[in-house]
C-alpha positions in Angstrom: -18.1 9.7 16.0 -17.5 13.3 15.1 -14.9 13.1 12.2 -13.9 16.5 12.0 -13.3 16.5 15.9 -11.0 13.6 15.6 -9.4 14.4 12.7 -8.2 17.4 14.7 -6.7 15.1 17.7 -4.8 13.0 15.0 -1.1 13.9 15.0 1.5 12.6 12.2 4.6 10.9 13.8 7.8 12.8 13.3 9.8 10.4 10.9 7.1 7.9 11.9 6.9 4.4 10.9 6.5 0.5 10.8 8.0 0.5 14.4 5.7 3.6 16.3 3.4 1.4 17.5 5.1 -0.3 20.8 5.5 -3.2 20.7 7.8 -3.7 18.2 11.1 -4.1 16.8 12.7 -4.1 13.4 16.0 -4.2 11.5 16.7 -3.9 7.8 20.5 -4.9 6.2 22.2 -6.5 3.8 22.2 -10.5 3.5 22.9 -11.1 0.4 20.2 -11.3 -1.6 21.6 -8.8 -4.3 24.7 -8.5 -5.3 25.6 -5.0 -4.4 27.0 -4.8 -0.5 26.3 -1.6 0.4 22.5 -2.3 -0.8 20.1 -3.5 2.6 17.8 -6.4 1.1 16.5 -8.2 4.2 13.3 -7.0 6.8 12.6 -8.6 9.8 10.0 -7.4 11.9 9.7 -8.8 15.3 6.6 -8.6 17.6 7.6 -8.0 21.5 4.4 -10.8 22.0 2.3 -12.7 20.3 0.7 -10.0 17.8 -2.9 -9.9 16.2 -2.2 -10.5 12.9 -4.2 -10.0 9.4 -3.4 -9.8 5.6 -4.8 -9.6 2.3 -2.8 -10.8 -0.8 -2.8 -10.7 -4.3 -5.2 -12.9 -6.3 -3.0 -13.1 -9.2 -3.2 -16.7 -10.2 0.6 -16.7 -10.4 0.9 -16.0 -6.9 4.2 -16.1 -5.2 5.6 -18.7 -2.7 5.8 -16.5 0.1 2.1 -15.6 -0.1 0.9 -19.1 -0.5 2.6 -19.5 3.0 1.7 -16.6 4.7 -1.6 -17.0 3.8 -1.5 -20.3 5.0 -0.1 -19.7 8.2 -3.0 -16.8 8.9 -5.6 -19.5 8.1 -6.0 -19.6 4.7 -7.9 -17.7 2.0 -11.5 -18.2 3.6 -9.7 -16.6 6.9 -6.7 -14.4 6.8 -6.1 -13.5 10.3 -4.5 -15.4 13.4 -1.5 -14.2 15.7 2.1 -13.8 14.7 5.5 -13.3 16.1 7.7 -12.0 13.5 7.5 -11.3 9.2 10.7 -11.6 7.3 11.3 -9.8 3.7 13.7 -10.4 1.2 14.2 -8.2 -2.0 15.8 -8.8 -5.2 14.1 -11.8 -5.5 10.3 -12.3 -6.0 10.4 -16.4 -5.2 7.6 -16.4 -7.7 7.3 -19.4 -10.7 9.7 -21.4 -8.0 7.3 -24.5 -8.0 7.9 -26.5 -4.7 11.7 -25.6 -4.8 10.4 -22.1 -3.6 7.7 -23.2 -1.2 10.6 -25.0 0.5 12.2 -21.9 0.8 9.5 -20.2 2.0 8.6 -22.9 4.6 12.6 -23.2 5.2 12.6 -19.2 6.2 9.8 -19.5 8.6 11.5 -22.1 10.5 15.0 -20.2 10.8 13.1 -17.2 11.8 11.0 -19.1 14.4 14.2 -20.7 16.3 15.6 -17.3 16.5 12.7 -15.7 17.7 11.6 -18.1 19.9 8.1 -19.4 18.5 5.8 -21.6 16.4 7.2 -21.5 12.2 3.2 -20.8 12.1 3.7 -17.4 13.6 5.6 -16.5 10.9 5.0 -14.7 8.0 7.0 -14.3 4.6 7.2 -11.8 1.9 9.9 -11.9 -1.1 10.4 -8.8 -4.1 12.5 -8.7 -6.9 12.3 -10.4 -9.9 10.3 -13.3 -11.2 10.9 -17.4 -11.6 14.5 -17.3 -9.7 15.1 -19.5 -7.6 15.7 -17.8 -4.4 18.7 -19.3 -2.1 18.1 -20.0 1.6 22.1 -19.2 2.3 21.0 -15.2 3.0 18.4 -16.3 5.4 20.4 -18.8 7.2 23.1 -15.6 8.0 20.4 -12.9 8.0 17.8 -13.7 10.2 19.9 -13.8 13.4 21.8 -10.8 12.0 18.9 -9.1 11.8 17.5 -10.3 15.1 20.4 -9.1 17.0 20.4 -5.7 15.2 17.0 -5.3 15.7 15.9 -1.6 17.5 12.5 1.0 18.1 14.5 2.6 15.3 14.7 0.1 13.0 12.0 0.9 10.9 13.1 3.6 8.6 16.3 0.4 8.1 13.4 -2.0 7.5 11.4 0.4 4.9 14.7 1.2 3.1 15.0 -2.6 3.0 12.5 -3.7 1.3 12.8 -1.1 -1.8 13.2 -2.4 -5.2 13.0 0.5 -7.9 11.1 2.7 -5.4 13.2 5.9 -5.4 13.2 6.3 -1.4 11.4 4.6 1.3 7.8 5.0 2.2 6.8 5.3 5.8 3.9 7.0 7.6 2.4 7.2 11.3 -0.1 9.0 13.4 -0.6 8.7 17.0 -4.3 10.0 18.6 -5.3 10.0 22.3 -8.9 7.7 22.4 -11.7 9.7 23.6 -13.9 6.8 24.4 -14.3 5.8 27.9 -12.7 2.7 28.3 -10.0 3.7 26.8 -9.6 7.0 29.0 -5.3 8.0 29.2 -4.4 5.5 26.2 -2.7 7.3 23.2 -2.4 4.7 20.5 -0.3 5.0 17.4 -0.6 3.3 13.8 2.4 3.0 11.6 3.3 1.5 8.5 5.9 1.1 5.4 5.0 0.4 1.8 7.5 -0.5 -1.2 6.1 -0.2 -5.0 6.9 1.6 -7.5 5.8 -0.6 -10.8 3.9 -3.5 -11.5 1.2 -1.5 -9.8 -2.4 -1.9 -10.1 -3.1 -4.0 -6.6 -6.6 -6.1 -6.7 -6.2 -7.0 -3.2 -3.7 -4.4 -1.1 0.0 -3.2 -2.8 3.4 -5.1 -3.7 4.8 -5.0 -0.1 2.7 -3.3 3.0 3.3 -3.7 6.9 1.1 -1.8 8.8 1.3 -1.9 12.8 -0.3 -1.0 15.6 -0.6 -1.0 19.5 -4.0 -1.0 19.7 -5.9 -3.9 21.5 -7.6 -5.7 18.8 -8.7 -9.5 18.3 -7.1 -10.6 15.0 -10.4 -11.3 12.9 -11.5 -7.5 14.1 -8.1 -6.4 12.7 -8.7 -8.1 9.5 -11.9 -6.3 9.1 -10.3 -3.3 9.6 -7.7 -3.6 7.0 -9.9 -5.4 3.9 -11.9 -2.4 4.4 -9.0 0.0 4.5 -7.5 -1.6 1.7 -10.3 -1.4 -0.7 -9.9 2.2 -0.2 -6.6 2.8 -0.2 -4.1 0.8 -1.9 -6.7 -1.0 -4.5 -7.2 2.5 -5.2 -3.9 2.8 -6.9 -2.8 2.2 -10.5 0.7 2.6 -11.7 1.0 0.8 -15.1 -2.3 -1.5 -14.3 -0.4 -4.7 -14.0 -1.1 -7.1 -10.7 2.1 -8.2 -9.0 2.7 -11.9 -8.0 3.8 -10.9 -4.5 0.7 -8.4 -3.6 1.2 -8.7 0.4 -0.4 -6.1 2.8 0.0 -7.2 6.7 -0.8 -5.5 9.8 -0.4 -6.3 13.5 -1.7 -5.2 16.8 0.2 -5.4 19.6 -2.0 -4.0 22.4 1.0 -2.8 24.1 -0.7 0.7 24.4 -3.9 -0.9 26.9 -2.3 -4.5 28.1 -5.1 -5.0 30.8 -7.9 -3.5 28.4 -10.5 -5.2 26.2 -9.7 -5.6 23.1 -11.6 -3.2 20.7 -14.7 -4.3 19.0 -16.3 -3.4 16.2 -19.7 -1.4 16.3 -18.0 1.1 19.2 -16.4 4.4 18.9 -13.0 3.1 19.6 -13.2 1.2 16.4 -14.2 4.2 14.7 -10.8 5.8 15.8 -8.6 2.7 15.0 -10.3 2.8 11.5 -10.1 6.2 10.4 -6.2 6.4 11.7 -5.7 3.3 10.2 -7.0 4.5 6.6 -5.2 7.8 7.3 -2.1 5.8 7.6 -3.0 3.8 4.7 -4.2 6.5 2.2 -0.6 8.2 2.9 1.4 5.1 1.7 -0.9 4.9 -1.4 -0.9 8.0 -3.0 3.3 7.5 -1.8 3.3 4.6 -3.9 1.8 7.2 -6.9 3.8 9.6 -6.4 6.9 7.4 -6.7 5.7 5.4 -9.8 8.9 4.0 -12.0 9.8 6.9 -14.3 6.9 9.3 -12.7 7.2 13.5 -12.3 4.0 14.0 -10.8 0.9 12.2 -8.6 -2.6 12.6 -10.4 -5.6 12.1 -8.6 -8.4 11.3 -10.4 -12.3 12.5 -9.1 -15.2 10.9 -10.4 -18.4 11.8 -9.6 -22.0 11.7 -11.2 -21.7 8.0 -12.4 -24.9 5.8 -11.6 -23.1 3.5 -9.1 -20.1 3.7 -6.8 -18.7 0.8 -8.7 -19.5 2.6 -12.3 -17.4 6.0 -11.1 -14.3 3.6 -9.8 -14.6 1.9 -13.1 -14.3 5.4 -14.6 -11.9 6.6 -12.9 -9.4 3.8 -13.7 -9.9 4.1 -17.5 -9.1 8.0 -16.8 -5.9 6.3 -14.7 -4.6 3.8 -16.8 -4.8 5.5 -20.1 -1.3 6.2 -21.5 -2.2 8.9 -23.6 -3.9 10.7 -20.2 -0.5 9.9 -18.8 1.8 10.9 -20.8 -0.2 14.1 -21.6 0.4 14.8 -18.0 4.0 14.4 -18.8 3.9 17.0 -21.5 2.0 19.1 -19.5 -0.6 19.3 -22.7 -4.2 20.3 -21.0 -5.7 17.7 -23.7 -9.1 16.8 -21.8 -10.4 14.8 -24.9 -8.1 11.8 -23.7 -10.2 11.8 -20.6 -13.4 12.1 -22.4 -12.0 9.1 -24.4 -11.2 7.3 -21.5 -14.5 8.0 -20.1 -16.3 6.9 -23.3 -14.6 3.6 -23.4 -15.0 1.9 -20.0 -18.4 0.6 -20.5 -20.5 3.0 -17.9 -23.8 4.7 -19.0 -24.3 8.6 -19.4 -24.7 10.8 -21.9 -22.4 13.3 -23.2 -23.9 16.1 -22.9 -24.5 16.3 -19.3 -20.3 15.3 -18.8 -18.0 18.3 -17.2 -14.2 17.8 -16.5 -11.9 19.9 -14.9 -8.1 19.7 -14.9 -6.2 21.2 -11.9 -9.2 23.2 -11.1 -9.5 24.9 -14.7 -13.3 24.0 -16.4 -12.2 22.9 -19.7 -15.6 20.8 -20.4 -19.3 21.8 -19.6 -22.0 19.8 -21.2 -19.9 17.8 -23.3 -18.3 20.7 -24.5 -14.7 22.8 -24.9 -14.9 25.2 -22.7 -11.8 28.3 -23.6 -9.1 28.3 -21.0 -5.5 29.9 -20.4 -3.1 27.7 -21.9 -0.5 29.8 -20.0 -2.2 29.1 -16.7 -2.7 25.4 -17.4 0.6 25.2 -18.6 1.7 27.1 -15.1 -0.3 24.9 -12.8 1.1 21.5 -15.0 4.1 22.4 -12.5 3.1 21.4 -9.0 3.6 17.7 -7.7 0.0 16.9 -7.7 -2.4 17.1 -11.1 -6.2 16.6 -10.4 -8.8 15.5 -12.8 -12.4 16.0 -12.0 -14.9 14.7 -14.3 -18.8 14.5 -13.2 -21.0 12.4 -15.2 -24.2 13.7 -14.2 -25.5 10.6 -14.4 -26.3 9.6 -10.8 -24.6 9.9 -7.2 -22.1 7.5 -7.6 -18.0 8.6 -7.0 -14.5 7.1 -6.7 -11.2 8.5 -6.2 -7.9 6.6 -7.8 -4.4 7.7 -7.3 -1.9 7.6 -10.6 1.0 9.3 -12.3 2.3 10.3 -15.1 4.0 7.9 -18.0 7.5 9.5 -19.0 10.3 7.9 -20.9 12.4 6.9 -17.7 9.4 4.2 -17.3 10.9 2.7 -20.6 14.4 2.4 -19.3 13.6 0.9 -16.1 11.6 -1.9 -17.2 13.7 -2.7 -20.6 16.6 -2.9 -17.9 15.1 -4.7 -15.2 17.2 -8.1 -15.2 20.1 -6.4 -16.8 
């Protein structure tokens, strides 16, 4: 497939989301989860079918009720696809260090939302966010779900986004739609669409806190799951907030097929799955770098480009020392062009080069070559410190390996928000 070709048919959604893929419906409100009223802390996403269904979750060892369940119900660990009606999210409550009490809950939820929906408790998936070894009630769900149900619209997914926010600043939604170009596929625009919530606690080994992507797209359910590992592992595991693993890591996506309902389902190894996957990491990459960008306490997104390293795997390992280093961040914040804490962080992590062959650039400005200061406009530096988005490039000349990982910067605000977190 001609990348650049189809990267030119792919169109972004106008206030596009988890619910531009038909197919499906959503609703977000309040149920009582937190205590404010005028706060919406209950999802519910509802498939118009039977959906595909995949999802990868966090491998935190302190994983959260809702995932154990979710997981199970898409065939365990070893599996992680099968086909789902509806997924229900709560916030303000993580259900996480809830022993059985919480698996109950989490079992409990599935079957409310299954006798309102109309299907198997199976085909049902849970997520919960908030904070940690609460026991979470089962009152909100018992007067929430069929709230929700009823309420539930095409234009519920900006309400469902908005929903599922815990200290993200605003809600995080993204979609593109693309006409396929392959031939059994010939008059079928299909759309993928998503919502992401996470703002701290962020450094995903598996996808991001809270992720629903959707689709309408023909797809079997363990093609879909290829689809999104691979998407993830670019994408949302390439994000790093304050490097800590949440409890509750859940990234889901469905596939209605509501776009082709008499075609085949797409397969991989064809040009239509070549389609479905780059718009699906489109989509994907888009809610990451959101997640960056809205980091608790954050001013600005930083990329962070590493190339040179002897191995793929070396430059990723690179690039999240450069990521995660607090004095990188919060050099950012002071808008101090200070590349020795990248060189630092470079000379930590473990991976081979020399010195000497090692150039960086911040924001486009050279300010290493060879291991070496290289003079610079502080002015300038100082001046560019004031768009939205700081890059660091750093080249290792050490071999072809790269990586990309998305970040931001460490301010005092991330202080307040975590040393007031239960309060």
């Amino acid at each position: 497939m001609d990348i650049d070709a189809f990267d030119s048919k792919l169109r972004a959604v106008p206030d596009g989301g988890v619910t531009s893929a038909r197919g499906f419906t959503a609703c977000g409100l309040h149920a009582g989860f937190r205590a404010e009223p005028e706060r919406a802390d209950f999802a519910l996403l509802v498939a118009d079918e039977p959906a595909s269904a995949a999802g990868v979750f966090t491998t935190n060892r302190f994983c959260a009720a809702p995932v154990t369940v979710s997981r199970k119900h898409l065939g365990g660990a070893e599996r992680g696809w099968g086909t789902v009606r509806a997924v229900a999210v709560n916030s303000g409550n993580a259900n996480a260090a809830t022993g059985e009490p919480g698996l109950a809950v989490a079992r409990e939820t599935c079957d409310i939302v299954s006798q309102v929906v109309g299907c198997e408790p199976e085909q049902v998936l849970v997520a919960s966010t908030g904070v940690i070894g609460q026991q979470l009630d089962i009152t909100p769900f018992e007067m929430g779900v069929p709230a929700a149900f009823e309420q539930r619209s095409r234009a519920g997914g900006a309400a469902f986004a908005r929903a599922i926010m815990t200290t993200d600043t605003h809600p995080k939604e993204y979609a593109v739609t693309y006409e396929s170009g392959v031939l059994e596929y010939v008059g079928c625009t299909f759309t993928v669409g998503g919502c992401v919530k996470g703002s701290g606690m962020i450094m995903p080994n598996m996808a991001t806190m809270i992720a629903l992507i959707t689709t309408d797209a023909p797809v079997a359910p363990s093609t879909l799951h290829g689809i999104l590992t691979a998407c993830v592992a670019q994408t949302f595991n390439k994000v790093t907030v304050d490097s800590d693993t949440s409890t509750n890591d859940t990234c889901i996506m469905l596939a209605s097929g509501a776009a082709a309902v008499d075609a085949e389902p797409i397969c991989e190894g064809t040009e239509a799955y070549e389609e479905l996957f780059y718009a699906v990491s489109v989509v994907c990459e888009s809610l990451a770098r959101a997640i960056a960008a809205d980091g608790e306490g954050a001013s600005r997104l930083i990329t962070v480009n590493v190339t040179g390293a002897p191995t793929d795997d070396d430059a990723d390992t690179c690039a999240r020392a450069i990521a995660n280093s607090p004095l990188v961040k919060t050099a950012v914040a002071g808008h101090d062009c200070n590349w020795g804490r990248i060189a630092m962080a470079l000379g930590k992590c473990g991976v081979a080069f020399d010195q000497r062959d090692v150039a960086i650039d911040i924001m486009g400005i050279p300010v290493c070559r060879d291991g070496l200061t290289v003079p610079f406009d502080e002015a300038e530096a100082s001046r560019r410190f004031e768009a939205p988005e700081i890059t660091i490039w750093a080249d290792l000349g050490a071999g072809e390996g790269e990586a990309t990982v998305w970040t931001c910067d460490l301010t005092h605000e991330y202080i307040v928000i975590n040393g007031d977190y239960r309060t």
